[in-house]
C-alpha positions in Angstrom: -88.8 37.8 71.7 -89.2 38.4 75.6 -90.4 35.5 75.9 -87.8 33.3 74.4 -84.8 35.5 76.2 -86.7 34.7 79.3 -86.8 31.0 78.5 -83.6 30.9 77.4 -81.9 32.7 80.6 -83.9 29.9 82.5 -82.8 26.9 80.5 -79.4 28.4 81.2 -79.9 28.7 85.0 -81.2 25.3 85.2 -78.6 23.8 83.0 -76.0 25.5 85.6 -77.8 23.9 88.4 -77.8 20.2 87.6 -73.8 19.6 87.1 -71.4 21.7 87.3 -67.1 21.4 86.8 -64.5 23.3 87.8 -60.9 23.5 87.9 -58.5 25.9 89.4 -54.8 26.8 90.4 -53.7 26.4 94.3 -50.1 27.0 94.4 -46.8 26.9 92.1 -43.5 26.9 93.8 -40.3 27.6 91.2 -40.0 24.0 90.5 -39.7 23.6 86.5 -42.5 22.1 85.2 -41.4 19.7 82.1 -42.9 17.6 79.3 -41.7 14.3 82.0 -44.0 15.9 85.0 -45.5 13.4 87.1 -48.8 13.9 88.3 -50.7 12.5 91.2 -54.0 13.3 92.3 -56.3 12.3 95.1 -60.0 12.9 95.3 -62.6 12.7 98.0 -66.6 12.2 97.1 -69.7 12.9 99.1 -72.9 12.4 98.7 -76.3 14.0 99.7 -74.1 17.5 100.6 -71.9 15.9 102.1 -73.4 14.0 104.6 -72.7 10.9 103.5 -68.7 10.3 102.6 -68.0 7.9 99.9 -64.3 7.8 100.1 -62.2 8.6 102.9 -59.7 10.7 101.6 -59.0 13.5 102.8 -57.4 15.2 98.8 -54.4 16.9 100.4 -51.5 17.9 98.5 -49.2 15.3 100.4 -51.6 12.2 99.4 -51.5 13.1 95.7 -48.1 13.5 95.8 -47.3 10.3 97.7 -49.7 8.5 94.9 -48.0 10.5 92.1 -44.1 9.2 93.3 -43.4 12.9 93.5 -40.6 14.9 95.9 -40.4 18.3 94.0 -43.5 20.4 93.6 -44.0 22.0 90.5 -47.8 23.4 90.5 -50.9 22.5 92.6 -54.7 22.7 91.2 -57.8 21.9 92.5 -61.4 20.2 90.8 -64.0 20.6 92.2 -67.8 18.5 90.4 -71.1 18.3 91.9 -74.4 17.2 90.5 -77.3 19.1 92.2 -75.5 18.6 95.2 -76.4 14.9 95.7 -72.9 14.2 94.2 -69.6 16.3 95.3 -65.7 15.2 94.1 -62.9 17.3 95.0 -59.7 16.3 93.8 -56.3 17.5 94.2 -53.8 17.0 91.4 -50.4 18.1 91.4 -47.3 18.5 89.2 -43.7 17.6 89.5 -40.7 15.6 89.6 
């Protein structure tokens, strides 16, 4: 049984290691946000940790909201990917009108 949880617990740590996604909030203003949002988002990619830039962008909040057509803010978020490092994308994505 030790065994196995220790196996498991490694799988798990390993699986965590190659690829990993995640998202989370930046900033909300008291813009609404409606069923009609626009979204825009703009990403920048690396690879080898970085070292090695992909695209150019920079993924600021003004880009994705000059690619999304919007002038009111509603909410800001941020994703971040990687795989084992040799691959990186943040984007920025954000909500409004």
């Amino acid at each position: 049984m030790k065994k196995n949880l220790i196996r498991l617990s490694l799988a798990g740590t390993c699986c965590g290691l190659i690829a990993c996604s995640t998202v989370g909030p930046v900033a909300a203003t008291s813009n609404p946000v409606s069923v009609t949002s626009k979204v825009g988002t703009d990403c920048s990619r690396d690879i080898f940790f970085g070292v090695i830039p992909v695209s150019g962008k920079n993924n600021t909040v003004y880009d994705a909201s000059i690619q999304g057509n919007i002038t009111k803010i509603s909410t800001v978020d941020q994703e971040w990917f990687t795989f084992l490092g040799l691959y990186n994308s943040t984007c920025t994505v954000v909500h409004g009108e």
